[in-house]
Structures are given as structure tokens and as C-alpha cells.
C-alpha positions as CSV (number, residue, x, y, z in Angstrom):
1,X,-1.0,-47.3,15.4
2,X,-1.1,-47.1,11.6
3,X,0.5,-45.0,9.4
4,X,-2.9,-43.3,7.9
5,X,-3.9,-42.7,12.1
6,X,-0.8,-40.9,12.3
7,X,-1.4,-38.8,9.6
8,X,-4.8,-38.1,10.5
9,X,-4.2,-37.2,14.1
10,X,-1.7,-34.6,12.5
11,X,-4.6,-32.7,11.1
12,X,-5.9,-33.2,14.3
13,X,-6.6,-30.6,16.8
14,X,-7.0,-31.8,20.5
15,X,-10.5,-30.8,22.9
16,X,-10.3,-29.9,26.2
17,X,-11.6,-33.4,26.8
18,X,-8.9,-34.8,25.1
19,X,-11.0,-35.9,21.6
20,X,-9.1,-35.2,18.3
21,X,-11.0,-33.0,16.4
22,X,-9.9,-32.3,12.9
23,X,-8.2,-29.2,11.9
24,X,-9.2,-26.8,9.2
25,X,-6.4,-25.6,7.6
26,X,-6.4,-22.1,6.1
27,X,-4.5,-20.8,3.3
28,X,-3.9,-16.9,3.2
29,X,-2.2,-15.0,0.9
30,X,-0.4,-12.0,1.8
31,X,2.3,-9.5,0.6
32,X,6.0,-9.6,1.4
33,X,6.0,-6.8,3.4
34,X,7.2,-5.9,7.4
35,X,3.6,-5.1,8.6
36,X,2.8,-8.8,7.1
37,X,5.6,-10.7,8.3
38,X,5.1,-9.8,11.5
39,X,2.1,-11.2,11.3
40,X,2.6,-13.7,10.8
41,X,5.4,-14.6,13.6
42,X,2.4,-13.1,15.9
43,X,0.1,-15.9,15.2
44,X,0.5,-18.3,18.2
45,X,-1.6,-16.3,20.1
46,X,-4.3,-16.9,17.4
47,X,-4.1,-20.8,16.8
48,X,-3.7,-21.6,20.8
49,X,-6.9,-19.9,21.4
50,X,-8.1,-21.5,18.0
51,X,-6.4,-25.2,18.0
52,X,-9.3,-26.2,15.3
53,X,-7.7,-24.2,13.2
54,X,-4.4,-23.9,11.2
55,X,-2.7,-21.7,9.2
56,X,-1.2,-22.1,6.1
57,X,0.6,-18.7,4.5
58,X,1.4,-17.7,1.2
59,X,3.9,-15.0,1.1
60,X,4.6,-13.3,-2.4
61,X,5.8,-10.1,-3.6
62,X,3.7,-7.1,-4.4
63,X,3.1,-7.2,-8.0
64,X,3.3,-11.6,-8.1
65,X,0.4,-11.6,-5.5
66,X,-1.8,-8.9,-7.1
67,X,-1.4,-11.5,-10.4
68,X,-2.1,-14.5,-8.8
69,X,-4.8,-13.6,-6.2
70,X,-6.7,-11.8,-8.8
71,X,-6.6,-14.5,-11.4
72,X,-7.7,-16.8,-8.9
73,X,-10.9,-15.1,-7.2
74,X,-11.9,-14.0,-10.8
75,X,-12.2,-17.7,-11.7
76,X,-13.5,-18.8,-8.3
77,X,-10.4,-21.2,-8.0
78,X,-10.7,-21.9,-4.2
79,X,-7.0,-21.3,-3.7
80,X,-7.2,-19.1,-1.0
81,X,-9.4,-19.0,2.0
82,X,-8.2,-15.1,3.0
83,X,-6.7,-12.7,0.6
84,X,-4.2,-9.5,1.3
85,X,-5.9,-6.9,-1.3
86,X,-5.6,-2.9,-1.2
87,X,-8.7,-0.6,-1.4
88,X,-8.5,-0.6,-5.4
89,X,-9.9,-4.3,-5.4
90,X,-12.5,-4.5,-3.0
91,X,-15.0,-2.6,-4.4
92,X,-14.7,-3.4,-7.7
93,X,-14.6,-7.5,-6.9
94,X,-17.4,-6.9,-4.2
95,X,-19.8,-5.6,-6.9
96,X,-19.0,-9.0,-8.6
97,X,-19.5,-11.1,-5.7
98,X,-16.2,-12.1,-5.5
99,X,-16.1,-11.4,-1.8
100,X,-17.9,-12.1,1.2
101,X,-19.4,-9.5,3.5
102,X,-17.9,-9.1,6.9
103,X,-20.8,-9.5,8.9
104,X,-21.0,-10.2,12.4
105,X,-17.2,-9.9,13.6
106,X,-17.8,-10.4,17.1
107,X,-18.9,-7.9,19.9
108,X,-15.5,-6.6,20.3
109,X,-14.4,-5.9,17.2
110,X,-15.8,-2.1,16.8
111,X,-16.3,-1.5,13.1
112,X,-17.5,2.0,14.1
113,X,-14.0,2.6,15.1
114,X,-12.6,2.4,11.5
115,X,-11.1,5.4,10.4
116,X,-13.9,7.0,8.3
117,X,-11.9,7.6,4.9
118,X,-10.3,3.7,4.8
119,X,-14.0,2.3,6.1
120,X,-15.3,4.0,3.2
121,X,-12.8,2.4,0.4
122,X,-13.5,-0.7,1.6
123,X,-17.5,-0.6,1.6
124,X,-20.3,-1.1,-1.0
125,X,-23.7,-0.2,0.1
126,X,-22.7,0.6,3.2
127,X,-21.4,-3.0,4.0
128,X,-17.8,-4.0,4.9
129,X,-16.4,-6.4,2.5
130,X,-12.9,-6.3,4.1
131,X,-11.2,-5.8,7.2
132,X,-7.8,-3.1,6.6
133,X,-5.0,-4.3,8.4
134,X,-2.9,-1.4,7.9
135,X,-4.1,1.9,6.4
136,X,-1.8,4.5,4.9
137,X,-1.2,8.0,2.6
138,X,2.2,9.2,1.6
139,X,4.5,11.4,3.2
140,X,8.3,12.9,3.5
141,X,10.6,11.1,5.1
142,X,13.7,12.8,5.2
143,X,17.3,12.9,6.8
144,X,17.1,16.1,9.4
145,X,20.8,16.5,9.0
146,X,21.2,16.0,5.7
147,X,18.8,19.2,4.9
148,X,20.5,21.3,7.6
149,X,23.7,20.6,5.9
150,X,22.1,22.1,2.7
151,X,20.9,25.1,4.6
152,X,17.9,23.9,4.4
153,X,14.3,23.5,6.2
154,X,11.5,21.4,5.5
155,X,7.7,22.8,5.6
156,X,5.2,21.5,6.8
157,X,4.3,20.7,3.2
158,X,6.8,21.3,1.0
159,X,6.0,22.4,-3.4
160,X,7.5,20.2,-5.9
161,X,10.2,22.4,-6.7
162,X,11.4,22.9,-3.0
163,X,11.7,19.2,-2.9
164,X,13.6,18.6,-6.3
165,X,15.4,21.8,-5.2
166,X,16.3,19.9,-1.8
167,X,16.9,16.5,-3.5
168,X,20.1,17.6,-5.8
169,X,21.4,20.1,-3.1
170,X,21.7,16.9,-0.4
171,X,23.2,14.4,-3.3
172,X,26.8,13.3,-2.3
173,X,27.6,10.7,-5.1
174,X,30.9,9.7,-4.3
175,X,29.6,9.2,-0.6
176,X,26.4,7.1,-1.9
177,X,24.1,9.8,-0.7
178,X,21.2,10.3,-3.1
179,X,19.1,13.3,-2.5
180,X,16.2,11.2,-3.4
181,X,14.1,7.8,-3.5
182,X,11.3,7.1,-5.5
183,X,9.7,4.5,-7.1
184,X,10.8,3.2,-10.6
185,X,9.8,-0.2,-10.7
186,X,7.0,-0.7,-13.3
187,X,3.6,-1.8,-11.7
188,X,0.1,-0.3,-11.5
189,X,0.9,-0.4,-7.7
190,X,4.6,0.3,-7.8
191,X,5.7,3.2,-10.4
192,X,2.4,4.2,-11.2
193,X,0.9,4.9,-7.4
194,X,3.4,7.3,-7.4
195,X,3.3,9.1,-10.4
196,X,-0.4,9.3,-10.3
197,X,-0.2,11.1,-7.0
198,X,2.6,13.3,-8.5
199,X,0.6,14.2,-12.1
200,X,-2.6,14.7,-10.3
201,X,-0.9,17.3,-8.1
202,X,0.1,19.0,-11.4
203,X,-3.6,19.2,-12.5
204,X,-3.0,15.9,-15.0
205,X,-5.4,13.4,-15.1
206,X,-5.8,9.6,-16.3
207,X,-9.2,10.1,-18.6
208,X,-11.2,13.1,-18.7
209,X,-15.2,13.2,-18.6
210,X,-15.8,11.0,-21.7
211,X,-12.9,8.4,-20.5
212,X,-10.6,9.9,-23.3
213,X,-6.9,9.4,-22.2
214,X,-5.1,12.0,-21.2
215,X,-0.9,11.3,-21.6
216,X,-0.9,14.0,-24.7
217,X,-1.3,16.4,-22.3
218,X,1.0,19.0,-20.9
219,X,0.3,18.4,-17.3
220,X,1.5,14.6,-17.8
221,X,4.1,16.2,-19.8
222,X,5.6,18.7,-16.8
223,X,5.0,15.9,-14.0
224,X,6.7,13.0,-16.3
225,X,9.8,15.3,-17.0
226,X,9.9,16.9,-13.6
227,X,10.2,12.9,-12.3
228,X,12.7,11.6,-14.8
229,X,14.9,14.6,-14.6
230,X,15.0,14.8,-10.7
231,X,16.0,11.1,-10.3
232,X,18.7,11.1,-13.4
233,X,20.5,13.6,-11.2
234,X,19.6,13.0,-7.7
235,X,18.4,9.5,-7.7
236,X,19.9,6.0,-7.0
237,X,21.5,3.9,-9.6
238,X,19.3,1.5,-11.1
239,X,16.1,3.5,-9.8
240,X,14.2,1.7,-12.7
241,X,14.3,-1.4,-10.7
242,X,13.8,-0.1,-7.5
243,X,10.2,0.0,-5.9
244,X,8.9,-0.2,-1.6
245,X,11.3,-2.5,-0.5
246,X,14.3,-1.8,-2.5
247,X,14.0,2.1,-1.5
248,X,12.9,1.2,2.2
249,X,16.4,-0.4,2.3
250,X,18.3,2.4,0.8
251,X,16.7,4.9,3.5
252,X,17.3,2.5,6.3
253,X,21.5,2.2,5.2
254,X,21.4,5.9,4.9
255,X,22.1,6.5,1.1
256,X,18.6,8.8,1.0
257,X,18.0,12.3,1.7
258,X,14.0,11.9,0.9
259,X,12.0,9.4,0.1
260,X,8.5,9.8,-0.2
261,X,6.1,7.0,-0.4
262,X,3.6,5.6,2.0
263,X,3.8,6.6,5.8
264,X,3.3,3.1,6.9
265,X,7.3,3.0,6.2
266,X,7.7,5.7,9.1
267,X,7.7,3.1,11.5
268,X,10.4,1.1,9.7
269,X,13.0,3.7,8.8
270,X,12.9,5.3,12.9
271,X,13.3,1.9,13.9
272,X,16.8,1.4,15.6
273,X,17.0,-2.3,15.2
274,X,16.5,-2.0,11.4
275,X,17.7,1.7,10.5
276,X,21.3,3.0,10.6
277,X,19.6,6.8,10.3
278,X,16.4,6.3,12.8
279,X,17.4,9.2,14.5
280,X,17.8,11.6,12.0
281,X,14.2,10.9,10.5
282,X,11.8,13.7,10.1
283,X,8.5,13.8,8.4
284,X,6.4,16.1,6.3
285,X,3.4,16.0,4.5
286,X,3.5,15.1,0.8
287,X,4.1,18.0,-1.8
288,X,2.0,20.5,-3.5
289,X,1.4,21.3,-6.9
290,X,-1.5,23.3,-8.1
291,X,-3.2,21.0,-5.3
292,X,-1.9,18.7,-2.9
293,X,-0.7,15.0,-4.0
294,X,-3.0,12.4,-2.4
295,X,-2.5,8.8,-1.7
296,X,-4.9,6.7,0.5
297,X,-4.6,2.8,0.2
298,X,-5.2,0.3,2.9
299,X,-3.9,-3.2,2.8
300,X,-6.4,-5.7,3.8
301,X,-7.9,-9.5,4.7
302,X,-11.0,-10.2,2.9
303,X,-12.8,-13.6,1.9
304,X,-13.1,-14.8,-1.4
305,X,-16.3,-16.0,-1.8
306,X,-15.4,-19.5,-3.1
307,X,-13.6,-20.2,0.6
308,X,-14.5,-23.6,2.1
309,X,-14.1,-22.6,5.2
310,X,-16.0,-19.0,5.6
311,X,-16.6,-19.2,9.5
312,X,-13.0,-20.0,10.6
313,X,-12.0,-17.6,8.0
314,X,-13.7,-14.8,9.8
315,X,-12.5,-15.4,13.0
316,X,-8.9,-15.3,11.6
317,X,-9.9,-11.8,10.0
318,X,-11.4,-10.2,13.1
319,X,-8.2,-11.0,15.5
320,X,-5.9,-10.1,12.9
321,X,-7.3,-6.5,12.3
322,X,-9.1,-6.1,16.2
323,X,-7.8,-3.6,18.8
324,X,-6.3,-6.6,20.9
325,X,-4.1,-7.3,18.1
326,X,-2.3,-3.8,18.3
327,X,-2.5,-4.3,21.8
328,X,-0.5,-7.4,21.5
329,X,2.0,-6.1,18.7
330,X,2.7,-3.3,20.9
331,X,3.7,-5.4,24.2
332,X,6.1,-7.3,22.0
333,X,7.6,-4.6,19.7
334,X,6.3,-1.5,21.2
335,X,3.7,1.1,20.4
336,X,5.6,2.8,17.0
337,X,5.4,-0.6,15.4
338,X,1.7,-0.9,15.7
339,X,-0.2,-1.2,12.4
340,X,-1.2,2.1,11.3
341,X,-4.0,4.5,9.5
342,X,-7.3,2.2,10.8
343,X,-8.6,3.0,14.2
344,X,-9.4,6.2,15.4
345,X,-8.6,5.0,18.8
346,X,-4.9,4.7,17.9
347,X,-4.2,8.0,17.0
348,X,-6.0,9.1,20.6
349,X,-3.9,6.5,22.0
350,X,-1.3,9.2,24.3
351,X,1.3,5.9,24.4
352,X,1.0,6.0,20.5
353,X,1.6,9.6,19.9
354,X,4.6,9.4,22.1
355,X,6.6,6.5,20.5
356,X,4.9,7.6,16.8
357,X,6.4,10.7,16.0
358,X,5.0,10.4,12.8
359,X,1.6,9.5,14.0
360,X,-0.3,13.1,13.5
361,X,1.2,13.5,10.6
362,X,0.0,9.8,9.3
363,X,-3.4,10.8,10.4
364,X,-3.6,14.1,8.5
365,X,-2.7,12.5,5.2
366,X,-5.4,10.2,5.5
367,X,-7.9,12.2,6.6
368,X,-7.1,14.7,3.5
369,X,-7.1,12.3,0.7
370,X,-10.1,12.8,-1.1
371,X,-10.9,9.4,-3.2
372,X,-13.9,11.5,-5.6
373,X,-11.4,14.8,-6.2
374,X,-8.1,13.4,-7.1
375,X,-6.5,16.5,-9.5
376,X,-7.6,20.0,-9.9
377,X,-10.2,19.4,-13.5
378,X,-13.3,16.8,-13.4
379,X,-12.6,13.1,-13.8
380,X,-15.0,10.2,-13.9
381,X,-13.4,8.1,-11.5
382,X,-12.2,7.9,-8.1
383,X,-8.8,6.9,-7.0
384,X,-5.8,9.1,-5.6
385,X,-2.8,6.9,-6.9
386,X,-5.5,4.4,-8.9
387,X,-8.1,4.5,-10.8
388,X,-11.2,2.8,-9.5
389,X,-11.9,0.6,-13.0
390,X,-11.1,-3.0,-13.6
391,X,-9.2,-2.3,-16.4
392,X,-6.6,-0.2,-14.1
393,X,-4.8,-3.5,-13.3
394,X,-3.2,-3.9,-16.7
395,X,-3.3,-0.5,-18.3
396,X,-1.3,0.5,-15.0
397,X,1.2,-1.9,-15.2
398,X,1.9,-1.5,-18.7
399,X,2.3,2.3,-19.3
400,X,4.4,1.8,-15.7
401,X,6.5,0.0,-18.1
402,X,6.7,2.8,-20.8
403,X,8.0,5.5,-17.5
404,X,9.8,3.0,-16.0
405,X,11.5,2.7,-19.2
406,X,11.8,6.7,-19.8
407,X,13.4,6.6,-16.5
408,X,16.3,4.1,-17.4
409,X,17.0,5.9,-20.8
410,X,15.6,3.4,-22.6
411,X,13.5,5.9,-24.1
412,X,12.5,10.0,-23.8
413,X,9.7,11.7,-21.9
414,X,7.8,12.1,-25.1
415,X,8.0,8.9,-26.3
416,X,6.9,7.4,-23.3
417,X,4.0,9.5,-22.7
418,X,3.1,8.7,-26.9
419,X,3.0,4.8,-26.0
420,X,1.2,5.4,-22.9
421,X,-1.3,7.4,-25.1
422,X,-1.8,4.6,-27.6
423,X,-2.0,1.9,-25.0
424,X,-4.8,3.6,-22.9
425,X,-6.5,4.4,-26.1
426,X,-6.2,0.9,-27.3
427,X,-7.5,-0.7,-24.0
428,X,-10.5,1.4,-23.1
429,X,-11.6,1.5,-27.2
430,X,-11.6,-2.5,-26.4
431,X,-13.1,-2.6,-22.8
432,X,-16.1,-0.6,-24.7
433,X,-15.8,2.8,-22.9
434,X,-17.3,5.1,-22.8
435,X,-19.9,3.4,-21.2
């Protein structure tokens, strides 16, 4: 047999008659985090059942794959045959084409059984361009001990000020106990979903009717300040640098008294195999200002339109997000380790809401978050912890640096807020808005 035989039988699946076939390979790009990685060690089930196809995977962090995916779907590049993107893209890059619709995902797959609010994100027209693998809001996590030592009880859901109250009474320093955990790290997805969440709860908003930017005002002011100060004396060290994983961490090893971020990390942090404090872990909604904070996102397979291999592509999609595949992540790892926040049938699932005890609460932050009515005075945009425009990416990321930077001392409140001013300014005067 020659060498180029070998190679080709390789790429080479195998019929039931025993006739090579060859293998389409496809090439999916997903985020570095524990809902994707496993995954991705869940796959055999997929590619026995599918030998014509294989699976190539392209694991990056958060902010590297956000760059690279977009960069390569807005030029068509081919790269990828299936792409991990959040709510924010989807309907934005489905208006340009830059996705395929997910039409026709089998008999089983029960689109109808979407939670309503994530179906929605993810739709134009009333057509799904992408499948969410995991859905989530944001929520408390906090150490139950650690707040009864303060003297302390959590509401249901808590005000800002209980929380920062909370946060500096549970610090223990020279123990490594920090009251609280919150993302620093500068990214539109990173920093800036949280402090989005946190200044709309304070009536603050990104642009106001005529897509003016707002940082020069007083809301933005309070929230900023509020943030910087809490952390400075009840955060981390290094917070600046610290976004998902880097606080997941921290909570798992015990040196956090809260943390809020997204409730798909509830599943992590009362895991025993992979959390020192898993049961001490309690869980509240996320706080109140003059209105609630909000936070819906969904992470996501969709198609880039400029896949070679559409059909395959789809079939890979529709296991990977079907009922039978929290089926099968629950007889391996149990029902608490399920991917979250998109099926109704989940949360009615009696096995779920026994090894979830975070699952009602889960449920009611996402059915709360109200993508249209993000803060308490009229925008022109939607978005809880985004903002549904294309320019979002980079003005995001780069006044996330400017608070990121406010929050290592690199610079004050003010003057962060002043740069974050000019830059918005700048960007939308360019991008021609108002439009």
C-alpha cells in the first residue's frame, strides 16, 4: 500500500459495508470555558454515530476568540465551519448574512422548547440563526458561613449598598478572604458586561435617544465610584487582571465571600470535585438599584455562512444543543452539571431542581431580563450588559480599558469616565450616528 493510500484512508471513514468513505472534517471554534470543554470530551458519542464526520476544535480564550471569529466571518474567510458566539453577535451578523439559518434541525430537536427570552436573542424575523448551548443571567453566589459570621443575611435580592456593606464586613486579608469578586479585566465582554449591568441599575445609560454618550453623567459617575471603591477595599489583589475564570478560581479555593457574575458558574463553584467551599454556596438574585441589574447572554453554535460543509455542520449543531445531549451529560456527570438557561423542560425536570439548587433561581433571572428596557430612562438600543450595535465590540473594549485602569490606580474615577466620554464620542461621530 502506498504512502498517499495511507494518508487517504486516514480521512477515511468506514461504511457498514466496509467501503472507505471520506471524512469531512469540521473546524469549530469555541471559548475556553467548563461548559465547552466538556464538550468537547463528550463528543464520541457524536462522531460514532457520525463516522463521516470529524471534528477538529479550536479552543481560545474569551476575548482572543471574539477577535478572531469576528474578523474572520466579517471577511467570509472559511476558517470555521461552526462558531461559539453570545446573543450580542447573532443578530447583528445575521442581518448581514453572515450566518446561516437553522432550518430543519431534525424532528427531535424541539425549537419550541427554547426558553422564550434566549430564542428571542438569537432570532431575526422570527428565524433561528443559532442554536444556544448554554443560556445564563447573573446572580450572587456567596459563602453561607462567611455572611453568618458577619451577622449577616442575604435577601432574596439584595441593594447595592447591602452588598458592598456585606463585601468589606466578610474581608479577612491576612486570611486571603476577600469580601468580593468582580470582574476587572478589560473587555467589552469581560469588565464592561458587568459594569453595564451595575450602571444601568443606577439609572446610567450608554447613549441616550439621539446616541449622545452618556459617561459625563452622574449615574455613571455613582456606579463607576461605587465599583472602584468596593473592590480597592474588599477586593482581590490584582482585580484589574482578573475576569470569569480567574474569579471562578478564587471562589472555588475559598478566598471569596461574593462573587457575582453569570449563574452558569453555579454549577461550577457547588461542585465537590472542583470547589473547596461547594457546600457553603448560596445564591441570590442579582442587586437592585433604582431598578434591578439585568444580564441575559447565551453562548452559542451557529454557521458561518462561508462553511463548506453546511449539512454536516448542522447535524453537529443539533446534537450538541438537543435534549439527548443533557440527557447524556447528566448520566456521566449528573444532573447539576447540565448546561443551563435553554429549555424549558429542564427547569420542569424534578431530577434537575433536586441536584440544581440554584436552578429556580437561574430561571428567574432569565426570565426577568428585559433586552428593550435595560435602565430606568429611554435608550435606543437593546442590550442588558451590551449594546446591540456593531460598533459595541470596540468601543467596549476600549473604555473597559479606561475602568479597568481606574480600578488598578492607574488613573481616578473622573478621569476614566472623561476618556470614556471622548472615545464614545469620537467613535459614534465616525460610525455616522445618529443615524
Amino acid at each position: 500500500m502506498s504512502m498517499m493510500w495511507r494518508a487517504l484512508m486516514g480521512a477515511c471513514a468506514v461504511t457498514a459495508m466496509g467501503a472507505p468513505v471520506l471524512a469531512e472534517t469540521l473546524t469549530i471554534a469555541t471559548v475556553n470555558n467548563g461548559d465547552m470543554i466538556r464538550m468537547q470530551r463528550m463528543t464520541s458519542s457524536f462522531t460514532e454515530a457520525n463516522p463521516d464526520i470529524q471534528l477538529e476544535w479550536v479552543t481560545l480564550e474569551e476575548n482572543v476568540l471574539r477577535q478572531r471569529v469576528t474578523t474572520d466571518i466579517a471577511t467570509r474567510g472559511g476558517q470555521y465551519d461552526i462558531v461559539t458566539v453570545g446573543n450580542y453577535e447573532v443578530p447583528i451578523w445575521a442581518a448581514q448574512d453572515w450566518l446561516l439559518p437553522l432550518e430543519d434541525m431534525g424532528e427531535e430537536y424541539d425549537a419550541e422548547d427554547i426558553l422564550p427570552p434566549i430564542a428571542a436573542g438569537l432570532s431575526r424575523d422570527g428565524q433561528l440563526f443559532a442554536a444556544p448551548f448554554y443560556g445564563e443571567s447573573a446572580m450572587i453566589m456567596y459563602r453561607t458561613d462567611l455572611m453568618e459570621a458577619a451577622g449577616l443575611e442575604m435577601p432574596e435580592r439584595p441593594t447595592w449598598d447591602f452588598v458592598f456593606d456585606a463585601a468589606r464586613k466578610m474581608t479577612d486579608r491576612p486570611n486571603e478572604i476577600y469580601g468580593i469578586c468582580l470582574r476587572g479585566k478589560a473587555g467589552w465582554g469581560e469588565n464592561m458586561a458587568f459594569l453595564t449591568s451595575m450602571a444601568h441599575s443606577y439609572g446610567a445609560a450608554w447613549f441616550d435617544a439621539e446616541w449622545k454618550p452618556q459617561f459625563d453623567g452622574e449615574a455613571w459617575n455613582r456606579a463607576l465610584s461605587d465599583y472602584v471603591a468596593v473592590m480597592n477595599e474588599a477586593g482581590p489583589p490584582g482585580a484589574s487582571s482578573n475576569g470569569f475564570n480567574e474569579n471562578l478560581a478564587l471562589f472555588q479555593t475559598g478566598k471569596c465571600g461574593m462573587w457575582i457574575d453569570a449563574t452558569v458558574a453555579a454549577s461550577f463553584v457547588s461542585n465537590p470535585d472542583d470547589s473547596t467551599v461547594a457546600d457553603k454556596v448560596g445564591y441570590a438574585l442579582a442587586p437592585e438599584g433604582e431598578k434591578p441589574a439585568m444580564w441575559l447572554w447565551a453562548w452559542t453554535l451557529a454557521i458561518p455562512s462561508s462553511t463548506q460543509s453546511p449539512d454536516a455542520a448542522k447535524k453537529f449543531v443539533a446534537w450538541a444543543t438537543s435534549k439527548a445531549y443533557a440527557e447524556e451529560i447528566a448520566a456521566a456527570d449528573g444532573w447539576a452539571n447540565v448546561p443551563p438557561g435553554t429549555r424549558t423542560s429542564l427547569y420542569e425536570n424534578p431530577e434537575y431542581q433536586e441536584a440544581a439548587p440554584f436552578a429556580q433561581t437561574t430561571l428567574d433571572s432569565i426570565m426577568s431580563a428585559d433586552l428593550a428596557n435595560p435602565t430606568t430612562v429611554e435608550v435606543p438600543y437593546i442590550g442588558t450588559q451590551w449594546v446591540g450595535i456593531p460598533e459595541f465590540q470596540a468601543i467596549g473594549t476600549t473604555v473597559g480599558q479606561q475602568f479597568s485602569a481606574a480600578l488598578a490606580g492607574q488613573a481616578t474615577v473622573e478621569q476614566a469616565l472623561q476618556m470614556a466620554q471622548q472615545i464614545a464620542e469620537r467613535e459614534m461621530t465616525r460610525a455616522g450616528y445618529p443615524k
